[in-house]
N, C-alpha and C positions, 0 to 999 in steps of 0.2 A: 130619691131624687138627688138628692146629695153628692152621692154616690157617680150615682151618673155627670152628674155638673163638675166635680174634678176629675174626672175622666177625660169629659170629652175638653173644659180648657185644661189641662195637664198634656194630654195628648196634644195638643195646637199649636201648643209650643215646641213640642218635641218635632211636629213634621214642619212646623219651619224651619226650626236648626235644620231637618234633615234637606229641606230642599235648599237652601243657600250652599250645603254640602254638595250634593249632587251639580248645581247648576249653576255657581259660581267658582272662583278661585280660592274663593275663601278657607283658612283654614281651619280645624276646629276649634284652636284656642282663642284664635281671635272672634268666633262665635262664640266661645265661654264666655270670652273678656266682654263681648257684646251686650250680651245676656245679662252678665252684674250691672253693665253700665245703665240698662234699660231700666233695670230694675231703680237703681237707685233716680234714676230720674224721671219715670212715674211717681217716687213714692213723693220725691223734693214737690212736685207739681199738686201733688195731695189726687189723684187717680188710681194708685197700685190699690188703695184700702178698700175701695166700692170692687172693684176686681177679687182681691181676697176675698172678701161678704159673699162674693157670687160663687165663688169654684171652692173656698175652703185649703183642703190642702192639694188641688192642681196649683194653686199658685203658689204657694208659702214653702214646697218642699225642693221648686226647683231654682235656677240660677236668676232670674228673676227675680223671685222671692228671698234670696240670700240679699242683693244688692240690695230690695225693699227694707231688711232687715239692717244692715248697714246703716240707710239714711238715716233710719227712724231709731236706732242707737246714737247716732249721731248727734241727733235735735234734740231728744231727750237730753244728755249731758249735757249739749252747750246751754239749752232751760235750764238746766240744774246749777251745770258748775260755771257757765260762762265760754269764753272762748275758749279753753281748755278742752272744754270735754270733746273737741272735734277729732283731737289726738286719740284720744280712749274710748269712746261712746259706742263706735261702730263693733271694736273690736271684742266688748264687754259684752254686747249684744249678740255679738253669734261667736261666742266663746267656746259652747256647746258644740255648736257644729264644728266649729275648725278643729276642737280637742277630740272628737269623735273620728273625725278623718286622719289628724296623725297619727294616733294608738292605732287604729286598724291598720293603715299603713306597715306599720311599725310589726304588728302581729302578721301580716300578710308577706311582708319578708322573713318574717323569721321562719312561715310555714312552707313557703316554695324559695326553690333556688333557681336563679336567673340560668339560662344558656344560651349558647351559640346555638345559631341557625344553620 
């Protein structure tokens, strides 16, 4: 059942990117951008966490759930260290993710070569 519950919220979110896509002007980064903002402002209002509990990792793995991750790096620090930690909290917390996404990067240019069209 699990299984199925991030499925179908995982999926919910993906065909609403895709219909702002199709049926507005929208671009897709400003859907990306959309997305983190979403996230982090469910998690600020304390709703993204009952959302995760329900879907698992539909929520947690997508842009969404980055931004959720963000805030809640965030708050942690500034608990910890004070106002300070608003500068580093977010980014400590999904350190993993962004360090996973440059290397790959970084290995996926060195394995293909860009060209002309």
């Amino acid at each position: 059942m699990q299984y199925l519950l991030a499925f179908v919220c995982g999926g919910a979110l993906c065909v609403i990117a895709q219909i702002l896509i199709d049926k507005t002007k929208v671009t897709g980064a400003r859907i990306l951008v959309g997305y983190v903002v979403v996230g982090v402002l469910l998690e600020a209002v304390g709703v993204y966490q009952s959302f995760i509990d329900l879907s698992g990792a539909g929520a947690t793995i997508s842009l969404t759930g980055f931004g959720s991750a963000l805030a809640k790096g965030a708050r942690e620090a500034v608990i910890k260290d004070g106002l300070w930690g608003v500068l580093y909290g977010g980014l400590s917390a999904t350190a993993a993710g962004i360090s996973a996404a440059l290397v790959l990067a970084i290995v996926w240019a060195m394995l293909f070569k860009s060209r002309k069209k």
